[in-house]
C-alpha positions as CSV (number, residue, x, y, z in Angstrom):
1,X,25.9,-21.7,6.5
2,X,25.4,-20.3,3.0
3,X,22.9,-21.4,0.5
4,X,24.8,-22.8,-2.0
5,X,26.7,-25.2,0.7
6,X,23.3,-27.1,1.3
7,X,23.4,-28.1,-2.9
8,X,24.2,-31.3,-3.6
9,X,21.8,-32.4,-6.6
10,X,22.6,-30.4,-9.9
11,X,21.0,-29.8,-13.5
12,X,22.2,-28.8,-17.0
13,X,21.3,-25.6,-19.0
14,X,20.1,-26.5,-22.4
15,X,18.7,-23.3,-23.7
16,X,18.6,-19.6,-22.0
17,X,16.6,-17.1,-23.7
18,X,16.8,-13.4,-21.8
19,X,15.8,-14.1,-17.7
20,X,14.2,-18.0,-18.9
21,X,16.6,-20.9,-19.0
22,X,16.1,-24.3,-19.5
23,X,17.7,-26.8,-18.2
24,X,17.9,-30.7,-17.6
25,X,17.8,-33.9,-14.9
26,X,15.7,-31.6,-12.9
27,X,13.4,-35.1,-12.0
28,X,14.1,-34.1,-8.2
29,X,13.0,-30.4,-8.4
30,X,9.4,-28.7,-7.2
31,X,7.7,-25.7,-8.7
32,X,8.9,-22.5,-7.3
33,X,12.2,-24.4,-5.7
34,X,14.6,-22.0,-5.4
35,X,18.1,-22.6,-7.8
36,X,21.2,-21.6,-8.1
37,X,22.2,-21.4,-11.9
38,X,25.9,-21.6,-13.2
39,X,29.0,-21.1,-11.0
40,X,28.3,-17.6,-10.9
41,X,25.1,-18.8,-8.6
42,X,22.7,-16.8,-10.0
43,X,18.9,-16.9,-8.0
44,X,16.2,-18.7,-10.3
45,X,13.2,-20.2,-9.4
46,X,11.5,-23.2,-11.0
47,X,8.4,-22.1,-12.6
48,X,7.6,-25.1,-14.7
49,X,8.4,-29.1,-15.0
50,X,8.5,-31.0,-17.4
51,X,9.2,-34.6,-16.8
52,X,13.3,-33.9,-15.9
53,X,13.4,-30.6,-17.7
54,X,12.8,-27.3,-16.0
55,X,11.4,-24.1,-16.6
56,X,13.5,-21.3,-14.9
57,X,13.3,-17.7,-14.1
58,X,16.4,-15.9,-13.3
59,X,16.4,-13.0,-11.1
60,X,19.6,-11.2,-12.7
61,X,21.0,-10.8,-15.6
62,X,22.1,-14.1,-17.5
63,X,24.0,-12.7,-20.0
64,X,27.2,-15.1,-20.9
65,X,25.2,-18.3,-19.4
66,X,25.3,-21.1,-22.1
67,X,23.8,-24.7,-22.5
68,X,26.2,-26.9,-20.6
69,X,26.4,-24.9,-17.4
70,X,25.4,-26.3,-14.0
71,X,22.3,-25.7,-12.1
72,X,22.4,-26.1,-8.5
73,X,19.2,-27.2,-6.6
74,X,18.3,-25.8,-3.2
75,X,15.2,-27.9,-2.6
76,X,13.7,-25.2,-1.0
77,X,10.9,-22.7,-2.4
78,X,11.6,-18.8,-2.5
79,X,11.2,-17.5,1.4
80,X,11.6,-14.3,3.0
81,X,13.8,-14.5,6.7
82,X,11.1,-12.6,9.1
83,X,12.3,-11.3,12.6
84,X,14.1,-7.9,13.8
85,X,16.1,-6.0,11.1
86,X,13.0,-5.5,8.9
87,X,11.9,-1.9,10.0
88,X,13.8,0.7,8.3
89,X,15.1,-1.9,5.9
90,X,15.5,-1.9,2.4
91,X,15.5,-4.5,-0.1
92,X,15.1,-5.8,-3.4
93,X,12.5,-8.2,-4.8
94,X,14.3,-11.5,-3.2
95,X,14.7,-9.4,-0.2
96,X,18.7,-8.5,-0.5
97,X,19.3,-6.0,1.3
98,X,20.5,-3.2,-0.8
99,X,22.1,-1.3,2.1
100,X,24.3,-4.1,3.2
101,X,25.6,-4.9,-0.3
102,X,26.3,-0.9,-1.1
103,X,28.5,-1.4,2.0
104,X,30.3,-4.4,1.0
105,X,30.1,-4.1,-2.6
106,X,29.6,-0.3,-3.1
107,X,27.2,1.1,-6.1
108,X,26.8,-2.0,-8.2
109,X,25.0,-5.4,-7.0
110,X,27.4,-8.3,-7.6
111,X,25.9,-11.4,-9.9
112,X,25.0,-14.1,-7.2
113,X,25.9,-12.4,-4.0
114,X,25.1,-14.2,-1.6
115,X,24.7,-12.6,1.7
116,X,21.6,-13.1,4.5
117,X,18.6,-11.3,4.5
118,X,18.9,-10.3,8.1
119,X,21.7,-9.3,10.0
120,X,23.1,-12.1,11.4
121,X,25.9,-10.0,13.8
122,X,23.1,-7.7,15.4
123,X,22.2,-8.0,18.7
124,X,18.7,-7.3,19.9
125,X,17.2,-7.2,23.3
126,X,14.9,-9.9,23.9
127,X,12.6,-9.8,26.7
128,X,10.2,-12.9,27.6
129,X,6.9,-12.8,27.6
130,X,6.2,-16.4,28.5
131,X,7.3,-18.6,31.7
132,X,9.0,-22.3,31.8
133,X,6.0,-24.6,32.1
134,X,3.5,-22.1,30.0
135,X,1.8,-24.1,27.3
136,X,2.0,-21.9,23.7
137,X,0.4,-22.3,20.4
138,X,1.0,-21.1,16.7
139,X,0.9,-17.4,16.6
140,X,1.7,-17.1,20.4
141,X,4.3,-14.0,21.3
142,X,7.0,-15.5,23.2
143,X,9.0,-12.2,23.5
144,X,9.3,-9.1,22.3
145,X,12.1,-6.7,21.1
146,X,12.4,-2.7,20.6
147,X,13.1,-2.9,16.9
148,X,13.3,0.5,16.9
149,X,11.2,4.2,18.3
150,X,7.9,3.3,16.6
151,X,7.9,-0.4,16.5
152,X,7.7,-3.4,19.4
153,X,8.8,-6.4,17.3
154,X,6.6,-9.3,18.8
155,X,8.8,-12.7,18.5
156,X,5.9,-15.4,17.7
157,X,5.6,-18.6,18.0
158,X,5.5,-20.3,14.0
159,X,2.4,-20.7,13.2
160,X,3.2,-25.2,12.7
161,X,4.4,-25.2,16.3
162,X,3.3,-25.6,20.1
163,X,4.4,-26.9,23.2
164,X,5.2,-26.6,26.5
165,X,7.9,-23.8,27.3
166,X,11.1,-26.0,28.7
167,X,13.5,-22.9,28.6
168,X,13.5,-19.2,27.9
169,X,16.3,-16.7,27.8
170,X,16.4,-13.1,28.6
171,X,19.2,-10.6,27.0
172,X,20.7,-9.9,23.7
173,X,20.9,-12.2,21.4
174,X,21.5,-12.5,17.1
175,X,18.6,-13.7,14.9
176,X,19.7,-17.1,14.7
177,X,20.2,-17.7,18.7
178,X,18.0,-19.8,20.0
179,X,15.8,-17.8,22.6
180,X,13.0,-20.8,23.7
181,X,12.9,-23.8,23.4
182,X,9.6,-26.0,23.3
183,X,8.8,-29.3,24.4
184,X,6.4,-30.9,22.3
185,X,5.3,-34.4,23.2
186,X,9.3,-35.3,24.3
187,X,10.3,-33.5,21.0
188,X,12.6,-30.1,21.9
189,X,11.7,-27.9,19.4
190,X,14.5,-24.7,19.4
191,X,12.7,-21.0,18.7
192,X,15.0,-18.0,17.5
193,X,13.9,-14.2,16.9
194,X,13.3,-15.1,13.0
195,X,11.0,-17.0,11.1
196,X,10.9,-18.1,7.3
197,X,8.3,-18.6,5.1
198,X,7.8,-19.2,1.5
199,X,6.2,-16.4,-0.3
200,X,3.5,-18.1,-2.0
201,X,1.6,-19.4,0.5
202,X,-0.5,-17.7,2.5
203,X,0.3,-17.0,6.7
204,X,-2.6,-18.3,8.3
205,X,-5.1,-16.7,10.8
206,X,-8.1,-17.8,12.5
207,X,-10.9,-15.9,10.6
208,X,-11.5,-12.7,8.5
209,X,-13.1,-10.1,10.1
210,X,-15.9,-7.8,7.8
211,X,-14.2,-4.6,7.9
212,X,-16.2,-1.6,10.1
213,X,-13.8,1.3,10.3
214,X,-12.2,4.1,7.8
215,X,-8.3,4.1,7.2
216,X,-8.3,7.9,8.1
217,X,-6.0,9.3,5.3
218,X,-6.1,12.7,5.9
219,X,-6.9,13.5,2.6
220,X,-10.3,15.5,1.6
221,X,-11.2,13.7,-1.2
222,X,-10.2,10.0,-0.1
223,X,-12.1,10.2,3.1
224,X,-15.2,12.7,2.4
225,X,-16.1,10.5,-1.1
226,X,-14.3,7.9,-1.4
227,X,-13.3,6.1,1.8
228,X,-11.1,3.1,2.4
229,X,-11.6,0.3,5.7
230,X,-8.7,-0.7,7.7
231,X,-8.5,-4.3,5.7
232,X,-10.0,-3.0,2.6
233,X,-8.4,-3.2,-0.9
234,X,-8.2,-0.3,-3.6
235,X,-6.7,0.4,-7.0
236,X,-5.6,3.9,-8.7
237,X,-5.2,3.7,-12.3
238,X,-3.9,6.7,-13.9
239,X,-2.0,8.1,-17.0
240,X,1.2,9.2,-16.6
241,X,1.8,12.3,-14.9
242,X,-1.3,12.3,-13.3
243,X,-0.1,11.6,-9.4
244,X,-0.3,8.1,-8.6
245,X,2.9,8.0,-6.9
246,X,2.4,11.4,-4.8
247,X,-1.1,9.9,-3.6
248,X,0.9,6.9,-2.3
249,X,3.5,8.9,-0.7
250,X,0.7,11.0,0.5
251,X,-1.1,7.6,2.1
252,X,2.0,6.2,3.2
253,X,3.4,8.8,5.5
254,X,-0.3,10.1,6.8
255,X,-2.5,6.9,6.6
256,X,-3.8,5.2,9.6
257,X,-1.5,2.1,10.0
258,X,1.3,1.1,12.5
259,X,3.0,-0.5,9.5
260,X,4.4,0.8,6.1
261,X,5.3,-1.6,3.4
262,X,6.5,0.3,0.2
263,X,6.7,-1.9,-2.9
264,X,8.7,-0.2,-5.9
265,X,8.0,-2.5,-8.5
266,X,9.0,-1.5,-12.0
267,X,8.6,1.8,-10.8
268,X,11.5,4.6,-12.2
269,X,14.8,4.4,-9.8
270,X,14.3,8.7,-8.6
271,X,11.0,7.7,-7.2
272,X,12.4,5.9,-5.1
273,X,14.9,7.9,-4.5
274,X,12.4,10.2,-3.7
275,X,11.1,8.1,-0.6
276,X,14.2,7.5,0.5
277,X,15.8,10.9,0.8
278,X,11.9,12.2,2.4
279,X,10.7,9.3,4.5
280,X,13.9,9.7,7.2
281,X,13.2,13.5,7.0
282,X,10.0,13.2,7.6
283,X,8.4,12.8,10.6
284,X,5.8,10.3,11.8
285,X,2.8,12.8,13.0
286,X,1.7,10.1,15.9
287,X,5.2,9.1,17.4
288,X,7.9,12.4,16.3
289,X,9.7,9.6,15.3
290,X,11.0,9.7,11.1
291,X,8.6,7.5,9.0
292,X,11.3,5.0,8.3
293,X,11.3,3.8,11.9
294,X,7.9,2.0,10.7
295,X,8.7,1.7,6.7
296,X,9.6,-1.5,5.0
297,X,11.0,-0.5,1.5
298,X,10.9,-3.1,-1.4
299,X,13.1,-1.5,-4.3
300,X,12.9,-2.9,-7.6
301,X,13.0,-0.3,-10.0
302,X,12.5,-0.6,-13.8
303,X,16.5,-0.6,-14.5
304,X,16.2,-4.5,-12.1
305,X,15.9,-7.4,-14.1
306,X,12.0,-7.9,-14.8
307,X,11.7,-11.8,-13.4
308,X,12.2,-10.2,-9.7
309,X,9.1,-7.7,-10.2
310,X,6.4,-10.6,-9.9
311,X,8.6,-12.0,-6.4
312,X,8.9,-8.0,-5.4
313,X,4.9,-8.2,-4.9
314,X,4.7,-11.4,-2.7
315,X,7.7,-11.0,-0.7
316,X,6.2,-7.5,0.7
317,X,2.9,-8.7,1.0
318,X,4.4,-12.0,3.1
319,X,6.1,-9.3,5.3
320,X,3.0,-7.4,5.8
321,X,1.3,-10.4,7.0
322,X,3.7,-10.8,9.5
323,X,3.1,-7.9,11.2
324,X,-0.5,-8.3,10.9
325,X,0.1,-11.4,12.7
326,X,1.7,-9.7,15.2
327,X,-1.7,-7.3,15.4
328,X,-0.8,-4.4,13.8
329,X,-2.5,-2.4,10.9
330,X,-0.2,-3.0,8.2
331,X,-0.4,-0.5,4.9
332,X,0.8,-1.9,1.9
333,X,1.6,0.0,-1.4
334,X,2.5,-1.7,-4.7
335,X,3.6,0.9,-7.8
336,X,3.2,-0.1,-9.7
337,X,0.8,-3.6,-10.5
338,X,1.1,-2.5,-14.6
339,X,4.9,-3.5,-14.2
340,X,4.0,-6.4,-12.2
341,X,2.1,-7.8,-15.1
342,X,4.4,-7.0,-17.7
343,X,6.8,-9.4,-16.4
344,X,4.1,-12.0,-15.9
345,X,3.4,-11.3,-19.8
346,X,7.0,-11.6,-20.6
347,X,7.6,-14.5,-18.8
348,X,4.1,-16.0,-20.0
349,X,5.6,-15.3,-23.7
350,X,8.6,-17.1,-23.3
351,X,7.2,-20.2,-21.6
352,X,5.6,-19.9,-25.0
353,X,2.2,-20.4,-23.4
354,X,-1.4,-19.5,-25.1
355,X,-1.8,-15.8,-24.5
356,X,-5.0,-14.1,-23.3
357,X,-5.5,-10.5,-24.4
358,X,-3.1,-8.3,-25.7
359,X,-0.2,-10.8,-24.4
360,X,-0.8,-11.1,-21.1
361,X,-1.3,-14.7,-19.7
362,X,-4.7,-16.5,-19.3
363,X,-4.2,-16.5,-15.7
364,X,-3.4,-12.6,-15.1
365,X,-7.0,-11.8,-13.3
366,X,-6.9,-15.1,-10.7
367,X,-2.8,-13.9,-10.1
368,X,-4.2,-10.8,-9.1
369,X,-7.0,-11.6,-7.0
370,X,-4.1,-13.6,-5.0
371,X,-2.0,-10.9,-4.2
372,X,-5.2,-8.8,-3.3
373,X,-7.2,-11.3,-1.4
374,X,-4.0,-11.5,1.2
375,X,-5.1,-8.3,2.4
376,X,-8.0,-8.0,4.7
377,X,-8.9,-7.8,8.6
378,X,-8.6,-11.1,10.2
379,X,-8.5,-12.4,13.6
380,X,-4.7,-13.5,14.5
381,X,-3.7,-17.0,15.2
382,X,-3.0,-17.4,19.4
383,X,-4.0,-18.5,22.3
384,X,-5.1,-14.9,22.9
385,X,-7.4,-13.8,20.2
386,X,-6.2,-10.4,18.9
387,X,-6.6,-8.4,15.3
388,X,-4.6,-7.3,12.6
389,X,-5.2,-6.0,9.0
390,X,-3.3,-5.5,6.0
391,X,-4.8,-2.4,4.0
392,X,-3.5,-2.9,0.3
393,X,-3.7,-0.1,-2.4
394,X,-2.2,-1.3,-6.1
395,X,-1.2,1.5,-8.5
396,X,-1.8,1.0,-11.6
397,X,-0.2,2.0,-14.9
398,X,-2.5,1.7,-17.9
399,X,-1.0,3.0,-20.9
400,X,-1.9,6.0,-22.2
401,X,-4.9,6.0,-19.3
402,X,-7.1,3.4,-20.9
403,X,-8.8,1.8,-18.3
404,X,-10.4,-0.7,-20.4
405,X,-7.1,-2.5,-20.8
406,X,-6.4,-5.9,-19.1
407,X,-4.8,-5.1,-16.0
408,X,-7.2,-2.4,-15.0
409,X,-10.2,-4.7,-15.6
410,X,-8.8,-8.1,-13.7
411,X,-8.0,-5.5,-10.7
412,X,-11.2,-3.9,-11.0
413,X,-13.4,-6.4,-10.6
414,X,-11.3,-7.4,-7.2
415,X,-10.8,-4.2,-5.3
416,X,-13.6,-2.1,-3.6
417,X,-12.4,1.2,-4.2
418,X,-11.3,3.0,-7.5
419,X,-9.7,6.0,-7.2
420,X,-9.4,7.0,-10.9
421,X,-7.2,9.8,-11.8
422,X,-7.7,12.3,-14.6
423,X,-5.5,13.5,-17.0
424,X,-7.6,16.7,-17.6
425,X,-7.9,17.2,-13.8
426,X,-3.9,16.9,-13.0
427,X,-3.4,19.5,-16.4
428,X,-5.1,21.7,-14.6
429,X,-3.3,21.7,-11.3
430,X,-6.1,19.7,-9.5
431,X,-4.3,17.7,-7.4
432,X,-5.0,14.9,-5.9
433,X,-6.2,14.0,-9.1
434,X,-9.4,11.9,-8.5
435,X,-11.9,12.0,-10.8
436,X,-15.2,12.3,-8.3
437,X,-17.2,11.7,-11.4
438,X,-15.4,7.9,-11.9
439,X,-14.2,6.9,-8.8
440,X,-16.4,5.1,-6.6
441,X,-16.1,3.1,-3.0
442,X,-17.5,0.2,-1.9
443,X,-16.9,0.4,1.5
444,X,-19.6,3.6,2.1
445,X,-22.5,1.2,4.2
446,X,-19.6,-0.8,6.3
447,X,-18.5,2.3,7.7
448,X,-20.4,5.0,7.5
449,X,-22.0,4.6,11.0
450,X,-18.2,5.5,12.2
451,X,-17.9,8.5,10.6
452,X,-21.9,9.7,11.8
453,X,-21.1,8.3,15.3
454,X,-17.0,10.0,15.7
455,X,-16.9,13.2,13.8
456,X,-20.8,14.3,13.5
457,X,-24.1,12.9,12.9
458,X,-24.5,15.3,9.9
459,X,-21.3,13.5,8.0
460,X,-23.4,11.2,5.7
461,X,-25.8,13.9,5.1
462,X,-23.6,16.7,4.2
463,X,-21.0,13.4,1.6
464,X,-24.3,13.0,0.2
465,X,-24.9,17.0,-0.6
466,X,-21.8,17.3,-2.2
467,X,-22.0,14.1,-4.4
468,X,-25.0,14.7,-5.4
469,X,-23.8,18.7,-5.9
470,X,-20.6,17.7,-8.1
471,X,-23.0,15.4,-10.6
472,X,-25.5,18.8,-11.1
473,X,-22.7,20.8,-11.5
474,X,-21.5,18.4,-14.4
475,X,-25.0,18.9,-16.0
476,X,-25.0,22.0,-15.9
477,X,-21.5,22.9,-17.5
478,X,-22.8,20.7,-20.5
479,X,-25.8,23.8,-20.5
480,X,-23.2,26.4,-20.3
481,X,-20.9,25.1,-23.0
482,X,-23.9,25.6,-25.3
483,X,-25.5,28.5,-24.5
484,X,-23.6,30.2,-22.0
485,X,-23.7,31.2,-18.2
486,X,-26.1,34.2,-18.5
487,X,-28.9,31.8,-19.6
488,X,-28.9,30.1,-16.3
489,X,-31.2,31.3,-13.2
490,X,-29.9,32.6,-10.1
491,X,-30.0,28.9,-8.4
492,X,-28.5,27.4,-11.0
493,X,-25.8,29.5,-11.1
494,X,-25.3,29.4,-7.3
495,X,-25.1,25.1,-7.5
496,X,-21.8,26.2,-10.1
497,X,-20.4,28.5,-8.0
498,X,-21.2,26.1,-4.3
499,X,-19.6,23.3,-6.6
500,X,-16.3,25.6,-7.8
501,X,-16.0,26.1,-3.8
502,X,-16.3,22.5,-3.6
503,X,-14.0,21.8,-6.0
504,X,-10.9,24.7,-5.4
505,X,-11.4,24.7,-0.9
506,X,-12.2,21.8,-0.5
507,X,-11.6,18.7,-2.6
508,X,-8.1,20.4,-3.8
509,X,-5.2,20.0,-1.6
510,X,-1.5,20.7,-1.3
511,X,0.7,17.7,-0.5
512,X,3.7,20.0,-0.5
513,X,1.9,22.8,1.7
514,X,2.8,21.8,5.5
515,X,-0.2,21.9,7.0
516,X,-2.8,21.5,4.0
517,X,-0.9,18.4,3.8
518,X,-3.6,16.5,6.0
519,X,-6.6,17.5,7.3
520,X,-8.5,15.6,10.6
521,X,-12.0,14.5,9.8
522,X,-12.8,17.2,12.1
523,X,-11.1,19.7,10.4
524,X,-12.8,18.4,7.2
525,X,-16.1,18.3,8.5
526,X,-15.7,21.8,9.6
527,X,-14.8,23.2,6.2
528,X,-17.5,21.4,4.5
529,X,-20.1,22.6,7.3
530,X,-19.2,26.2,5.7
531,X,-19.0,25.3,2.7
532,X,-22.9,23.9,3.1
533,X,-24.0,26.5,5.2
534,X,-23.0,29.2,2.6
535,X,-25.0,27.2,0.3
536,X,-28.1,27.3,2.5
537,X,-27.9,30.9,3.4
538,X,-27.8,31.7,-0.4
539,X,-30.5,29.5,-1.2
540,X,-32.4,31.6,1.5
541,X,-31.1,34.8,0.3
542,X,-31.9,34.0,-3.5
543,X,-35.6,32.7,-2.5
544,X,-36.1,36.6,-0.8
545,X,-34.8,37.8,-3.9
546,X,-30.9,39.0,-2.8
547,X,-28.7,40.1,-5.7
548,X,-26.9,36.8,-6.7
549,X,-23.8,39.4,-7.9
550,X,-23.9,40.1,-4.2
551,X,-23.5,36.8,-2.9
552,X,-20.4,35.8,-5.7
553,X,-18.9,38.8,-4.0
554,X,-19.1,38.3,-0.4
555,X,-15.9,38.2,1.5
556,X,-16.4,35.0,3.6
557,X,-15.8,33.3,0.2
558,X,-12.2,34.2,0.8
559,X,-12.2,33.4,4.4
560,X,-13.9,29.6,3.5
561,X,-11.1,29.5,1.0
562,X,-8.2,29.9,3.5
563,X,-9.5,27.5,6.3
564,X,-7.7,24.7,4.5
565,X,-3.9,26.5,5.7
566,X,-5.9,27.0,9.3
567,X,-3.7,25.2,11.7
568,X,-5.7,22.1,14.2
569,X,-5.1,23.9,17.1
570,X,-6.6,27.0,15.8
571,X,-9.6,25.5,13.8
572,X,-12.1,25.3,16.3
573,X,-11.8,29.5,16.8
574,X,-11.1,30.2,13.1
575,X,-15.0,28.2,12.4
576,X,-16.9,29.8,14.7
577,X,-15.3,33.0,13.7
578,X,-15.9,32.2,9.9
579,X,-20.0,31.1,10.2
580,X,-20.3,34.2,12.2
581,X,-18.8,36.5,9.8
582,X,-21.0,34.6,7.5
583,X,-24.3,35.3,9.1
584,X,-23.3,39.0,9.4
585,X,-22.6,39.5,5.7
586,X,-25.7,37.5,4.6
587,X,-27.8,39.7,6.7
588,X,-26.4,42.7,5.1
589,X,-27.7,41.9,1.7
590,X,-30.0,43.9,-0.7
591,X,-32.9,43.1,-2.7
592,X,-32.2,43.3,-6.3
């Protein structure tokens, strides 16, 4: 049955002004019902009542809607369908799914189509996990189905039910067959492979978990300095030009989740273009499998209206709860949070409501810290205690790279990792772009006994050298700006010239280069190991007055430099090849 069959009550438009109409005898509407508006049955959502008029935000265009039109009232607030068809999918900030209306519809999105979220003529193979007579709970897996190479779709029980199991069917089945059915004090209560839920409220677990464990990225900078935990939230604020989107790419096809959910929100249409022509190409280092066959894509670009940005965010962070449910690691990125906002402000503006700074609403911060406070580790609702996490990391937009503007701060003072990127740093082909001066993480204490306990005792020791390395260096270039590199001392000069070899081997990276693309935490350990031990040995050659000229031309510098395009499987030789070369030409050297 369609949406609009289910309408019975209706409204009147008295005023529309852009994506905001107003319209009266709403008495029997709820904030954040969903509506259809005019005959053309345009998706709103109420966002503010007063007495029997209502506050609406339309989620396509509303030009030629007048006063005097119709709105139709669903009774029902703005939900997401949740079951099988998800993976691979993608869709726009309501959760249409662009592919299916580009086959019915072709290039352009029809006002007020109307057709369901998931495939309703699919069939998937369900196989039971449960037995008549077994007694299940909220959060329970009753079944599960091969959504695709990657992903085993677990069909839970909703989180409001329980019962005893009185039938359960094995085969292939649509989303809307019934699969189970439960008997619940007399009550038959009929389960199907999909779920919905509204996407302002919360899915419920039992607990959150403190977070203990690094989201390996495979990039240098991310996990040597600034590391992220598997339910952890970060932000990267950034000018334009300056990589944000590459660094999410980057995290979403190498990051240590099950579970990609891409949010496009406000973003330009060719970047995501970008991950739609690469993700199927690309393929998914832990299964061989393309990264789509774990990717949930949520598309709305800047050229969509502007209301369905601020629904884009929660609708992909209510999917990525239910696959934490099901106990996966979920990876959620949102590009960008700056457009976000803007609609928020625009919205705010013509609610004609008291504006906080610059324009944006009063309430921007305590919207934010909602959408980021949905991410975290938690222990799973069940009968069988199980984890999942949802890792969220918010780009943001500020203009002109201004961090002191409103939507950096509100998201500042809520995330635990900042991965600032420079301007200066991305004009000089550094990429990824992070400012190691700026950026900072929160999550160093939590899970730094991982990193000392899985790649090498030595980790925390030789992150601390090279933090503590990159500030000197910084000092020093203030010393050399004024009165030049030949006034510094043979140490001094060797901290610039351990810190360049920092900077160039080792904290830049390729994204596009096929094997610098990600680097194990062995394979980074290893390169910083040389890296330190050069250090060391020059320290020891410069205290038995060596020529420092010498040491700034020793070949291993070379040889350090190229260990980055070093293949895994041939690390191991290439290192111990490398620190002995290095011994060998640091013995060779002369006194001055």
């Amino acid at each position: 049955m369609k949406e609009h069959e289910k309408m019975t009550n209706q409204g009147i438009i008295t005023k529309v002004s852009g994506p905001l109409i107003v319209a009266k005898n709403m008495g029997s509407a709820q904030v954040y019902d969903v509506v259809r508006v005019s005959d053309k049955r345009l998706i709103g959502e109420v966002l503010e009542l007063r007495g029997d008029l209502a506050s609406i935000q339309v989620y396509e265009e509303t030009a030629g809607i007048g006063p005097g039109e119709p709105v139709f009232l669903t009774n029902e607030p703005l939900s997401v369908e949740l079951g099988p068809g998800l993976i691979g999918g993608i869709f726009d900030g309501i959760q249409r799914p662009l592919d299916s209306i580009y086959q019915i519809h072709g290039q352009g999105i029809p006002l007020g189509v109307d057709i369901p979220k998931l495939n309703r003529e699919k069939l998937w193979q369900f196989i039971p996990q449960v037995e008549v007579g077994d007694i299940v709970e909220g959060g329970d897996i009753i079944g599960i189905v091969h959504e695709s190479e990657s992903v085993v779709h677990k069909v839970m029980v909703p989180p409001n039910l329980s019962g005893t199991v009185k039938s359960i069917k094995s085969g292939e089945f649509t989303v809307v067959d019934t699969v189970c059915e439960l008997d619940h004090d007399g009550d038959i209560l009929p389960l199907k492979m999909m779920q919905s839920w509204p996407v302002r409220i919360k899915r419920p677990y039992n607990k959150k978990i403190a977070p203990t464990q690094p989201m390996v990225t495979g990039q240098r900078v991310i996990d040597t300095l600034f590391p992220i935990a598997i339910g952890g939230i970060a932000a990267i604020p950034g000018p334009f030009g300056s990589g944000k989107t590459v660094v999410q790419h980057q995290l979403a096809k190498w990051a240590d989740a099950d579970i990609i959910v891409y949010i496009g929100c406000g973003e330009r249409g060719n970047e995501m273009t970008d991950v739609l022509m690469e993700f199927p190409e690309l393929k998914d280092p832990r299964t061989g499998q393309p990264l789509m066959k774990r990717t949930v894509l949520i598309a709305n670009t800047s050229n969509m209206p502007v209301a369905a940005r601020e629904a884009s965010i929660y609708t992909g962070i209510t999917i990525a709860e239910y696959f934490r449910d099901m106990g996966y690691k979920v990876a959620i990125m949102a590009d960008s949070t700056s457009r976000w906002a803007e609609a928020l402000r625009e919205m705010s503006s013509r609610l004609e409501e008291m504006p906080g700074e610059e324009g944006y609403p009063a309430y921007l911060g305590s919207r934010i810290a909602e959408f980021y406070e949905r991410a975290g580790l938690v222990e799973t609702l069940g009968s069988k205690a199980r984890t999942g996490a949802i890792t969220a990391i918010g780009a943001v937009s500020p203009p002109g790279g201004d961090t002191s503007e409103p939507v950096s701060q509100a998201t500042l003072r809520i995330v635990k990792v900042f991965w600032g990127l420079s301007a200066s740093l991305a004009y000089r082909r550094h990429f990824p772009a992070i400012d190691w001066l700026k950026s900072y993480s929160l999550y160093d204490e939590q899970i730094r006994d991982f990193f000392n306990t899985n790649v090498d005792k030595n980790w925390t020791h030789h992150v601390s050298f090279v933090s503590t390395l990159l500030q000197e260096e910084a000092s020093l270039q203030e010393i050399v700006r004024l009165v030049g590199v030949d006034s510094l001392g043979a140490s001094d000069r060797l901290k610039l010239l351990v810190a360049q070899m920092i900077r160039e081997d080792y904290l830049h990276q390729n994204a596009f280069d096929p094997i610098d693309t990600y680097s194990s935490l062995d394979k980074q350990f290893r390169l910083l190991d040389m890296i330190i031990l050069f250090n060391d040995l020059a320290v020891h050659a410069i205290e038995h007055e060596m020529s420092f000229k010498d040491i700034e031309r020793l070949a291993v510098k070379e040889q350090i430099g190229r260990f980055k395009y070093v293949e895994e499987k041939d690390m191991l030789n290439t290192y111990e090849e490398v620190v002995k070369e290095m011994h060998q030409q640091f013995s060779g050297l002369r006194k001055e």
